[in-house]
N, C-alpha and C positions, 0 to 999 in steps of 0.2 A: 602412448597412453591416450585414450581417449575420453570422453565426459560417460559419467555416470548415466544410462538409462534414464532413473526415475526425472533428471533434469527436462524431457521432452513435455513433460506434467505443466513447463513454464512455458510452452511452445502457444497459447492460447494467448499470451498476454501482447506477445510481439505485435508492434502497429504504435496507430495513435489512437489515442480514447480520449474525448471531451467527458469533461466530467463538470455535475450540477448536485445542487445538496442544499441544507438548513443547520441550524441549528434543533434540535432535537425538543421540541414545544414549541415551534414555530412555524407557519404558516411558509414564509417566506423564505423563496428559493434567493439564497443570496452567497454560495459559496460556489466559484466557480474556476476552472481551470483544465488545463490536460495534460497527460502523462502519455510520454513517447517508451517503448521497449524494445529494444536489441538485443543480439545478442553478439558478446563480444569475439574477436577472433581468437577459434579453441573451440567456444560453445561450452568451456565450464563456467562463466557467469555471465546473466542477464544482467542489462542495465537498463535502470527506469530512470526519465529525466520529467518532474513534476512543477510546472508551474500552477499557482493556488493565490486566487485571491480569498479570501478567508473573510468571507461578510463584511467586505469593508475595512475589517482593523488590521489587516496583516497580510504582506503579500509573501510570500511563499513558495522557494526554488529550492530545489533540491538533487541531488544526485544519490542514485540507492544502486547497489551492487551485491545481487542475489547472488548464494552459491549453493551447493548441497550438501548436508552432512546425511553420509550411509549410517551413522551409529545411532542418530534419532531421530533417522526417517524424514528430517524436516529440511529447510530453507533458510540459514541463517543467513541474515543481511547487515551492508555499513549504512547508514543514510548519512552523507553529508550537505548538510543546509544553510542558509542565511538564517538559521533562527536559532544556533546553538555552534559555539566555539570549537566545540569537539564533537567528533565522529560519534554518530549513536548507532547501537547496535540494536538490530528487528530480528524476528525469527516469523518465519512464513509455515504456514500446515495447510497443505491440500488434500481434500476427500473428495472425491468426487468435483462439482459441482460447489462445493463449499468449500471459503477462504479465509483462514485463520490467520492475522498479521498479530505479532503482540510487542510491547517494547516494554520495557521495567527497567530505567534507568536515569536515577535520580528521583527528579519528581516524575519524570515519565513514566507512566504506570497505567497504561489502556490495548486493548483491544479490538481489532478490527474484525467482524463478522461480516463475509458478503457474501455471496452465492451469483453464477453466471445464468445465464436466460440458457434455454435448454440447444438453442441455435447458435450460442458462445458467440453472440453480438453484442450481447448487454448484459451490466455488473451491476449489481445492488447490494447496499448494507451499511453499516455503521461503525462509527468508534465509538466507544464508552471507556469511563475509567473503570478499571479493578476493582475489587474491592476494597472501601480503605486509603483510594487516590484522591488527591486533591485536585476536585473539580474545577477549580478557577482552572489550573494550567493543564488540566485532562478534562476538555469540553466535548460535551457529546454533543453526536453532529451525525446526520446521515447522509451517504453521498451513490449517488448514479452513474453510470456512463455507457456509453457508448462507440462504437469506432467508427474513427472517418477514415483513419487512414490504413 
């Protein structure tokens, strides 16, 4: 058996990316960190390993484990973190150029919009909450990056 075709769609992410960002009404670049992506042996799932210092209040590791479902086209993912006891579940959409992350679980209930720079060096875009999420714990924030590695 081998991986699903449409997984080479995640083949853009592999590397290391520093990543820089704000609070969403703020001036201030003060969310900062980098995300490394593999891919595992098989090639049916990526893994992204995310260090985040988070404006100061909250530092921010994580382990996330892409895969693909053919039935709806998308990226479901696990993210396990230091910032929640139990495994949370993301769902990834790619179009093109455009990067849909979403999570609804619990109070988790936001959004990731990013789009890649046309030379697939550089990522840009935002979390917001849902509609109807509680903003204290679904804070919008826009974040940047780039690859070093």
């Amino acid at each position: 058996m081998s991986p699903d075709p449409a997984l080479k769609q995640l083949d853009r992410f592999v590397g290391t990316w520093e990543m820089e960002g704000g609070l969403v009404g703020s001036a201030e670049r003060n969310i900062r960190g980098r995300a490394t992506y593999r891919w595992l042996p098989g090639g049916f799932f990526l893994e992204q390993r995310v260090r985040l210092d988070f404006a100061g209040l909250a530092r921010i590791d994580s382990l996330e484990i892409i895969g693909y479902d053919p039935g709806t086209g998308t990226f479901p993912s696990t993210v396990y973190s230091n910032m929640s006891p139990q495994p949370l579940p993301y769902r990834w959409a790619l179009d093109g150029d455009l990067v849909t992350i979403t999570v609804t679980h619990g109070p988790l209930d936001a959004t990731f919009t990013g789009r890649w720079s046309a030379d697939g060096t550089y990522f840009s875009g935002g979390w917001r909450p849902n509609p109807g999420a509680d903003e204290v714990v679904n804070v919008a924030y826009d974040v940047g990056g780039g690859r070093v590695e």
